[in-house]
C-alpha positions in Angstrom: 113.3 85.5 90.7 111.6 85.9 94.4 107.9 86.4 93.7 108.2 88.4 97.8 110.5 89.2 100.1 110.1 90.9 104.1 112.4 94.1 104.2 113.6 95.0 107.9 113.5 98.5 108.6 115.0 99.3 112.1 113.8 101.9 114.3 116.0 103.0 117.5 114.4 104.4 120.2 116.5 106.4 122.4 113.6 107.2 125.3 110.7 107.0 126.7 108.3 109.4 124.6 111.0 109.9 121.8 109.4 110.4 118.3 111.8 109.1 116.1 111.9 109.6 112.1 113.1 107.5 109.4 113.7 107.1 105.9 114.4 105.0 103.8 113.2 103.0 100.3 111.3 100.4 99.3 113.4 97.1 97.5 113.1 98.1 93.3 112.6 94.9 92.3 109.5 94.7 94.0 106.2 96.0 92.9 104.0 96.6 95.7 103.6 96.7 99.4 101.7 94.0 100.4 102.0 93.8 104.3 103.4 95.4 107.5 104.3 94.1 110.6 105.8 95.6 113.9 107.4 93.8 116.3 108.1 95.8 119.7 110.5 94.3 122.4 108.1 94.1 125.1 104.2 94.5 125.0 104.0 97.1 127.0 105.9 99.0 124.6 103.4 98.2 122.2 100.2 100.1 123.9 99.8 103.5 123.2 102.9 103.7 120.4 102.0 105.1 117.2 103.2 104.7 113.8 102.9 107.1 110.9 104.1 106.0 107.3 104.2 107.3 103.8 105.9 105.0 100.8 106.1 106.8 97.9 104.4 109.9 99.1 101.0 107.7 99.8 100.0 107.8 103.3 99.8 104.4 104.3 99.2 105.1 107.4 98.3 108.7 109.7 100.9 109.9 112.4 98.4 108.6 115.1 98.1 105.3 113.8 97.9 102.8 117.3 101.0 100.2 116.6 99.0 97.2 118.1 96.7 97.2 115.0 99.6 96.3 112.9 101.3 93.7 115.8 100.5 90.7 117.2 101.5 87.9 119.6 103.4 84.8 120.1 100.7 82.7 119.4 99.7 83.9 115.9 101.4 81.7 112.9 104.2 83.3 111.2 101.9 83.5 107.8 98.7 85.6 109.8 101.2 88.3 111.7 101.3 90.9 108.5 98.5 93.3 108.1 97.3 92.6 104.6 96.7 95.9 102.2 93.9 95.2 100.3 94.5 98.1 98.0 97.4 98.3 95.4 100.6 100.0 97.0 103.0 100.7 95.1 106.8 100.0 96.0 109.7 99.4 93.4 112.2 101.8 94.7 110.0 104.4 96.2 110.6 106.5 99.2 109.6 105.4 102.4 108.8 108.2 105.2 107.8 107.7 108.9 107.7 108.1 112.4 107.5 106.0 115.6 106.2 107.6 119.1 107.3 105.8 122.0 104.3 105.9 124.5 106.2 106.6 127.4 104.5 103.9 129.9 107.4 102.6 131.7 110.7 104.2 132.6 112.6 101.1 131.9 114.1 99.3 128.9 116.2 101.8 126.8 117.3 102.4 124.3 115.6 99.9 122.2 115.0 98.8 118.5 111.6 98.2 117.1 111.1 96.4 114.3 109.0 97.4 111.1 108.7 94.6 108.3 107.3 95.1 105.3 106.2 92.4 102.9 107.2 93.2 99.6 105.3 91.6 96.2 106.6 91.5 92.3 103.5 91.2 90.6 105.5 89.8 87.5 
């Protein structure tokens, strides 16, 4: 069995300064959250979004939670991109709540989908 695997959740946003919720759940034969990537079309889309996100009930992370702490550039490898939870997180089929607020800086480029990866771990 996989030891990890990078679930895709995808996040369509219709317009500038839409706040858009979704739901969803975690992979069950995983254990825990270990990661968490976003990956935004354009960087400008990426400066002054926020990200709010719950797995399980746990707040992972507030509502005002600045997306570019949890994104990164081209010229990071593919193994540094994911923000690394150093506490225990649990996932295995829980719940997973949220909501993405477009920052509204440009008038141009939508609808588009942002991306939110999450790296999953089975501690067995």
């Amino acid at each position: 069995m996989k030891s990890h695997k990078y679930q895709l959740i995808r996040v369509n946003v219709p317009e500038p300064g839409a706040s858009v919720r979704f739901t969803g759940e975690t992979d069950q034969s995983f254990d825990r959250l270990a990661g968490i990537f976003v990956a935004m079309p354009e960087v400008v889309k990426e400066m002054g979004a926020s990200l709010g996100l719950k797995i399980g009930g746990q707040e992972v992370f507030d509502d005002d939670h600045d997306v570019r702490l949890i994104t990164c550039g081209r010229e990071v490898s593919p193994n540094d991109k994911f923000f690394q939870f150093p506490e225990h997180i649990e996932a295995g089929g829980s719940s997973i709540e949220g909501r993405l607020v477009d920052a509204a800086n440009t008038q141009e480029g939508y609808p588009y989908e942002a991306r939110i990866i999450l790296h999953l771990v089975s501690e067995s």
